[in-house]
C-alpha positions in Angstrom: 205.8 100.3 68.6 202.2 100.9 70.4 202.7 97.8 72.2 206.5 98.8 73.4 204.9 101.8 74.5 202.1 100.2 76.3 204.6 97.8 78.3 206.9 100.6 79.4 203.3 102.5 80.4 202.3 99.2 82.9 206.1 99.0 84.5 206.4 102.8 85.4 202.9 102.3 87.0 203.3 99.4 88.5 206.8 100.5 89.9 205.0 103.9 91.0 202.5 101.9 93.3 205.1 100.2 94.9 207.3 103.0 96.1 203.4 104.8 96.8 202.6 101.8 98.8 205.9 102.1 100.8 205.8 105.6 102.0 202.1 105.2 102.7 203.2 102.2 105.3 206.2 104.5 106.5 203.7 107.2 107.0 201.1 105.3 109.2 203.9 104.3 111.1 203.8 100.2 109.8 206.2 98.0 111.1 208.4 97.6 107.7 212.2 98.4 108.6 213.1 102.0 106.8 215.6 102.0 104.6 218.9 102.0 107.0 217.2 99.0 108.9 215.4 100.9 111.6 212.3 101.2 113.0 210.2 104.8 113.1 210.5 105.8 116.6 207.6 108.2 118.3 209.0 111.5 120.1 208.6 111.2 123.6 206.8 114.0 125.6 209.0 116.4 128.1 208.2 114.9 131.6 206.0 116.7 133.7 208.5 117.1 136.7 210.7 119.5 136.1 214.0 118.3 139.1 216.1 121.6 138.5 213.6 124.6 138.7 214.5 128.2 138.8 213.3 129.5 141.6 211.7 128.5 145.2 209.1 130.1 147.5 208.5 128.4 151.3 205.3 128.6 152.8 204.4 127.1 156.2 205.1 127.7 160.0 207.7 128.1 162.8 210.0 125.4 161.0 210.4 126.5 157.6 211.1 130.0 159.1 214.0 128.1 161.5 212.2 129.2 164.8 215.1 128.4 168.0 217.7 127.0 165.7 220.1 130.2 166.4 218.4 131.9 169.4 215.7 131.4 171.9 212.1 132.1 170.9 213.6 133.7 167.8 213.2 133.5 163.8 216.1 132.8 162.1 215.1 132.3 158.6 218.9 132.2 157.5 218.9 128.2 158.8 216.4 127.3 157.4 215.6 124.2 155.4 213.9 125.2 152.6 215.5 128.6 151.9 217.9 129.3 154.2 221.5 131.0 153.3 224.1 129.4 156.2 226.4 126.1 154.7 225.5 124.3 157.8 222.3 124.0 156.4 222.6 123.8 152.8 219.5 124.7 152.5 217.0 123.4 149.4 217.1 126.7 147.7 221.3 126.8 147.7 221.3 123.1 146.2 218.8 123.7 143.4 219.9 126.8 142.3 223.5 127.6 143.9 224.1 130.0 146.8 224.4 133.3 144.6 220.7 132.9 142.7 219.3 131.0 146.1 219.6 134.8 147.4 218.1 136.4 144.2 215.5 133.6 143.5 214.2 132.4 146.7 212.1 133.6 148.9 210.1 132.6 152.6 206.6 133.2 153.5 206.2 131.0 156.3 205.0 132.9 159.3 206.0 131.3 163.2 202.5 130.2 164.5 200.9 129.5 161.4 198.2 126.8 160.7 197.1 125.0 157.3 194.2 128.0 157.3 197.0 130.7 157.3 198.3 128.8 153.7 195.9 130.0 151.2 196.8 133.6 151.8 200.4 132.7 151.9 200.1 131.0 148.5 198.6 134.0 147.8 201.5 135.9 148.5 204.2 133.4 146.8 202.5 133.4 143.5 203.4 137.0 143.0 206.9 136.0 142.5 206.0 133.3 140.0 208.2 130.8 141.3 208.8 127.5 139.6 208.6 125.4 142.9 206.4 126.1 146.0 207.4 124.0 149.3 204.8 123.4 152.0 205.6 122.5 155.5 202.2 123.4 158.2 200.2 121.0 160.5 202.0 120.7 163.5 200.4 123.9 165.0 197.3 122.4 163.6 197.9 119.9 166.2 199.9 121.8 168.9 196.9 123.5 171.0 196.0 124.1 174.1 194.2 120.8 174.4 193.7 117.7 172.0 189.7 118.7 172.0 191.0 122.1 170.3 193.0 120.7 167.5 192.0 121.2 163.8 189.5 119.2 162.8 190.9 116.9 160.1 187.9 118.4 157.3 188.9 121.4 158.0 192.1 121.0 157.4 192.0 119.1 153.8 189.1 122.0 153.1 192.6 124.6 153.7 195.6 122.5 151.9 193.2 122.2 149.1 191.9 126.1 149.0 195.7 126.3 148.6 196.0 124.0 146.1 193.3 126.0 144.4 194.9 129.2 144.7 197.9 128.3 143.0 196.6 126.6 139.9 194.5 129.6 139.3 197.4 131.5 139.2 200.4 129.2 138.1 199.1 126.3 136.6 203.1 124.9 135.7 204.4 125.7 139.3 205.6 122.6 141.1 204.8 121.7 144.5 206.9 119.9 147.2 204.9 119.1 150.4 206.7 118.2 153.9 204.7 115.4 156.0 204.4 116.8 159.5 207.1 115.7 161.9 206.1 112.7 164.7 205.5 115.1 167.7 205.3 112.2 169.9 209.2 111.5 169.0 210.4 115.1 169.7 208.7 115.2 173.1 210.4 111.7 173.8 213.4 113.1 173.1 213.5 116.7 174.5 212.1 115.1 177.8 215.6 114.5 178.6 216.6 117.6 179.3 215.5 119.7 182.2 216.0 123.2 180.6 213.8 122.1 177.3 211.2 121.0 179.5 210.6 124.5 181.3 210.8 126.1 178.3 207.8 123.8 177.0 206.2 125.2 180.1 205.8 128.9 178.6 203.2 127.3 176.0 205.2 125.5 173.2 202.7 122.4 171.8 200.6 122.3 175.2 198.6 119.1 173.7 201.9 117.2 173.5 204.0 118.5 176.1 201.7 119.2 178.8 203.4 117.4 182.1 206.4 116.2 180.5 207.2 114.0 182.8 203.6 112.3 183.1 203.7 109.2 182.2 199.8 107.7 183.5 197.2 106.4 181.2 195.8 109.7 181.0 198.8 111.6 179.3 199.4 108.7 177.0 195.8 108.9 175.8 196.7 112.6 175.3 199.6 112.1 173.2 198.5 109.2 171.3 195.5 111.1 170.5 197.6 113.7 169.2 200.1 111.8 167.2 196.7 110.2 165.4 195.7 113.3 164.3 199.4 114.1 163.0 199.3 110.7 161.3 195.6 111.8 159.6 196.7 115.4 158.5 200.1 113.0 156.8 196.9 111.2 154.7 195.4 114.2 153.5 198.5 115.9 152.2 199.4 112.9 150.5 195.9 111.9 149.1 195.4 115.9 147.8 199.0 116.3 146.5 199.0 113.0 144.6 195.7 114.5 142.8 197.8 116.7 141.6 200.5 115.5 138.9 203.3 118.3 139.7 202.8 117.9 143.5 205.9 115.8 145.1 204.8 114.4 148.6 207.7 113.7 150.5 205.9 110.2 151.4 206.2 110.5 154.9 209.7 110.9 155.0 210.0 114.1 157.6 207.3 112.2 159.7 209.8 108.6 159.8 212.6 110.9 160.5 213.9 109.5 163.8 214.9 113.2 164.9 217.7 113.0 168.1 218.7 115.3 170.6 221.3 116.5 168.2 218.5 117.4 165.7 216.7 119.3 168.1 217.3 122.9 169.0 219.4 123.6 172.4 216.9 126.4 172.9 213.6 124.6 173.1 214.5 121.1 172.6 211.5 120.7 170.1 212.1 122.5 167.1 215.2 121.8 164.6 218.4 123.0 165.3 220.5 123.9 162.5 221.8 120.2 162.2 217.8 119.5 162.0 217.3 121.9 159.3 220.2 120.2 157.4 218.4 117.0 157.7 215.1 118.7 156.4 216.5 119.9 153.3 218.0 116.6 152.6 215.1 115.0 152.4 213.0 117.6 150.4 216.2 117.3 148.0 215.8 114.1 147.5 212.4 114.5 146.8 212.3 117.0 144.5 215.4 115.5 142.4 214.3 112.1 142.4 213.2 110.6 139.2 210.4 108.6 139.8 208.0 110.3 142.4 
């Protein structure tokens, strides 16, 4: 009888092992099949980019507040790209979050005029609202001065977008950036050159280091606009080596730059800004940016 007993003793322990030694390799995560054949699988973490966010605040300049695409020398912050309320546009804002909320939960603090400098203290302004993306579209005033000599330095300008990078991860750590290269300003005056009422308009003081004598087409005035364009292309490097620092800032990757803007794109007022049909082309590509899967 003792020795029955010791027998049955051994089997329940040595079965007991077996089943410990099991779950133990289950709970390490071994590669033995479970039970119904398949293999443990580790959660994956949410992705960092959220492409449908709740609500949008603009920061930026003349073009993000649609400057001349309704009237001339005239806001008209209804067209534009990023926030604006007309169809024509179909602005970022109305796509993300449908024209009813766009109204409720968008908002534009981009100021005609403005420079990268002027961002921090629009940021400022935007993270009140707590919104879930921020878009950013400055630089071309940065470049449009009186003179080449007087554009912003390119230092200075990084030291700016990244004050206002600062600013809003102090405040909103989760909030989502979407940053607009700045336009080829060398393109728009080839195109608005061809019109004779855009050029005397240019005349009143619109981008002076690029439009200055239109029709001048010496050594001189190409150094001058080549020189300008450079600095365009350098402000494109900074926003896109300081956004990709950051992994919830989407750099549109030159896109608005490459963007071979026509006379139809242009407004009929100033022949250098968008018109409406520009804005719509805007707020494509910033959708497609902000939507796309991969950045």
């Amino acid at each position: 009888m003792r020795m029955r007993n010791r027998v049955f003793a051994a089997v329940v322990a040595a079965v007991t092992a077996a089943v410990a030694g099991v779950a133990g390799c289950d709970a390490v995560g071994g590669d033995e099949p479970s039970p119904t054949g398949s293999r443990s699988r580790a959660v994956r973490p949410a992705p960092v980019w959220d492409r449908s966010p709740d609500s949008i605040v603009a920061v930026g300049d003349s073009i993000t507040r649609g400057f001349d695409a309704c009237g001339i020398l005239s806001d008209c912050p209804e067209a534009s790209w990023a926030t604006g309320s007309r169809e024509d546009v179909d602005s970022l804002a109305v796509r993300l979050l449908g024209r009813a909320r766009a109204a409720e939960r968008s908002w534009n603090y981009a100021r005609s005029g403005a420079r990268m400098a002027d961002v921090p203290g629009q940021v400022a302004r935007a993270v009140r609202r707590s919104p879930e993306l921020v878009t950013v579209m400055a630089g071309a005033n940065d470049a449009c001065r009186d003179s080449p000599q007087e554009m912003t330095p390119v230092s200075a300008f990084r030291a700016s977008f990244e004050e206002a990078m600062r600013t809003l991860r102090g405040a909103l750590p989760r909030a989502q950036v979407y940053v607009a290269s700045v336009p080829d300003l060398k393109r728009l005056w080839s195109q608005g050159r061809t019109n004779v009422l855009g050029k005397q308009v240019w005349k009143l003081g619109i981008c002076p280091s690029m439009l200055a004598d239109a029709d001048a087409l010496d050594a001189a005035a190409d150094r001058r606009r080549t020189t300008v364009q450079k600095r365009v292309e350098d402000y494109n490097a900074v926003l896109r080596e300081v956004c990709g620092r950051d992994e919830r800032c989407r750099f549109d990757g030159g896109a608005v730059y490459a963007y071979r803007f026509g006379t139809g794109q242009l407004s009929q007022w100033d022949w250098f800004h968008p018109s409406v049909d520009g804005q719509a082309r805007l707020a494509e590509i910033a959708y497609r940016t902000v939507t796309a899967r991969e950045s």
